[in-house]
C-alpha positions, 0 to 999 in steps of 0.5 A: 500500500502506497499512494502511488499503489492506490493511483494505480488500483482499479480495487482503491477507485472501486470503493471511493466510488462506491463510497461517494455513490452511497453517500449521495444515496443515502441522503435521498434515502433519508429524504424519502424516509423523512417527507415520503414515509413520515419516519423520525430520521433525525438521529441518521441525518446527523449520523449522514453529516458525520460520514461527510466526514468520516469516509473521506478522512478513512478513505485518505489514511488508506490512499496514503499507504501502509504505515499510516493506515495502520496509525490511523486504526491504532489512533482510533484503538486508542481513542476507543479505549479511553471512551471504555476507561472513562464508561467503566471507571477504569481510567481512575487507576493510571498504571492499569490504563497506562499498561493498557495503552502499552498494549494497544499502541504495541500491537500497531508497532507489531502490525507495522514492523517487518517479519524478521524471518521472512522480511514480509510486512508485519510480524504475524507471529508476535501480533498473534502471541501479543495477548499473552505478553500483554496480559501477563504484564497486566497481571503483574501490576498489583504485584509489583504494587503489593494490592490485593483488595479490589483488584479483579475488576480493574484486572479483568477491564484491562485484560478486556479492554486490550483485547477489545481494543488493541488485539481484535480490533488491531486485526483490521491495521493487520489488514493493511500488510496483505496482498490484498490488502485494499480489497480485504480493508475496503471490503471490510470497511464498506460492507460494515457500515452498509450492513449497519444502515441495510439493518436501520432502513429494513428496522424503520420500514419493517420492523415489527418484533424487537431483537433484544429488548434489553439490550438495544430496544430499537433493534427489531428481527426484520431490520436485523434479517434483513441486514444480513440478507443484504451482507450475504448478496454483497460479496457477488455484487462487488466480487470484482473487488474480491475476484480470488473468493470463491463460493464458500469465501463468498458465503463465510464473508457475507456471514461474517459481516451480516452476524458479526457486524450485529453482534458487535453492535449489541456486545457494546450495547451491553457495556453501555446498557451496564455502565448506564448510558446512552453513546461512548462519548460525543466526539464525532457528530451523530455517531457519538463516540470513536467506540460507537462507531468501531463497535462491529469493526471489533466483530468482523475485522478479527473474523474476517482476517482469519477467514481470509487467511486460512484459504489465502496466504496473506501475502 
């Protein structure tokens, strides 16, 4: 990945189109929402002009090559972490949270560094064998601190939080080191969050019986079926962009995408719903937080690269 790379990409062009394609669709979408059907889109028209933003900012952090790419996922793990550390209390002991933070920025070192066995980009081995340093690291800070009481519930947040965060998560910077890395980063990217608003246009049309009542109320199983019948056709709509997928890769990424992008969303709202709020923070508008936005990402990325690399090599 280069800038001079991303010129020359048919696969790069592919998906700015597409991206620039979408956005203009969806503002006519949520206009006919809004004055055709009488829905309340209030929330997505921000969400809308908050995507003005955020795709030509992600779009650009690719176009600029493999090492700012992957900074940019780490800058975002690291955001993400802090919006988690501020929710669940975690952010009140900065040795805990500092040895997080570690973690996160070490597995974007690792994702960047080059194999020393093979000098190809990314040393796979070390990012894979990372959670065990990192946790045991975060083991030993009551030691060394000589605490016990209270200990588990900063422990456990920390171990949570550098997996969320810095390992499933970091899985889509890793993404930046494959062969094909502007198909699978794209794909991934572009198909997350059009499976996100397939499921809030299928919820708002048709939605009748709710997911997970507990959880995110306004989740219904026709906006979520619906979503995940819209992933599954995808990897054939764009399968110029994935041209070495065949049949079964296409199936296991729609599947990925369609239940694992869903399943991230709800696993946040669990955390929020615990903790008692509403978004992770207000930092980009009509999406509120880094993590309300990256929430499926942590799902699918990590699904995704290994799928991907058990019937491909990565490079």
């Amino acid at each position: 990945m280069s800038p001079q790379a991303a010129r020359e990409s048919p696969i790069f062009w592919f998906y700015a189109s597409v991206a620039l394609v979408l956005l203009i669709l969806a503002g006519a979408v949520l206009a006919i929402l809004k004055w055709g059907f009488q829905k309340d889109v209030d929330h997505a028209w921000r969400s809308y002009r908050g995507w003005l933003i955020l795709a030509p900012a992600a779009f650009g952090c690719i176009f600029m090559g493999r090492v700012t790419a992957i900074v940019s996922v780490t800058i975002v793990a690291v955001a993400g972490f802090r919006e988690f550390g501020r929710a669940t209390g975690l952010y009140r002991d900065w040795i805990m949270t500092g040895a997080v933070y570690v973690g996160v920025v070490a597995a974007g070192a690792v994702s960047i560094l080059r194999d020393p066995a093979d000098g190809n980009p990314g040393w796979y081995g070390l990012f894979m064998a990372l959670p065990v340093f990192v946790i045991a690291t975060i083991l030993v800070v009551p030691i060394v601190r000589n605490r016990a009481q209270g200990q588990l519930q900063a422990l456990s947040l920390a171990i949570v939080g550098f997996i969320y965060f810095g390992w499933m998560f970091g899985h889509l910077a890793f993404l930046a080191n494959c062969q094909h890395a502007y198909g699978y980063l794209l794909y991934v990217l572009v198909a997350v969050e059009l499976n996100d608003v397939t499921a809030y246009v299928c919820g708002k049309l048709f939605g009748r019986k709710k997911l997970r009542t507990n959880i995110s109320p306004k989740k219904t199983w026709e906006g979520s079926l619906g979503a995940l019948a819209f992933s599954m056709l995808l990897p054939w709509i764009i399968h110029f962009a994935l041209p070495h997928f065949r049949a079964t890769e296409c199936i296991l990424a729609g599947l990925i995408v369609g239940i694992g992008g869903q399943l991230g969303d709800l696993a946040l709202s669990v955390i929020k719903r615990d903790v008692g709020i509403k978004d992770m923070g207000t930092t980009i508008p009509g999406h509120g937080g880094f993590l309300d936005r990256m929430d499926s990402l942590v799902y699918v990325a990590p699904l995704f690269f290994h799928m991907a690399r058990f019937f491909h090599n990565l490079y």
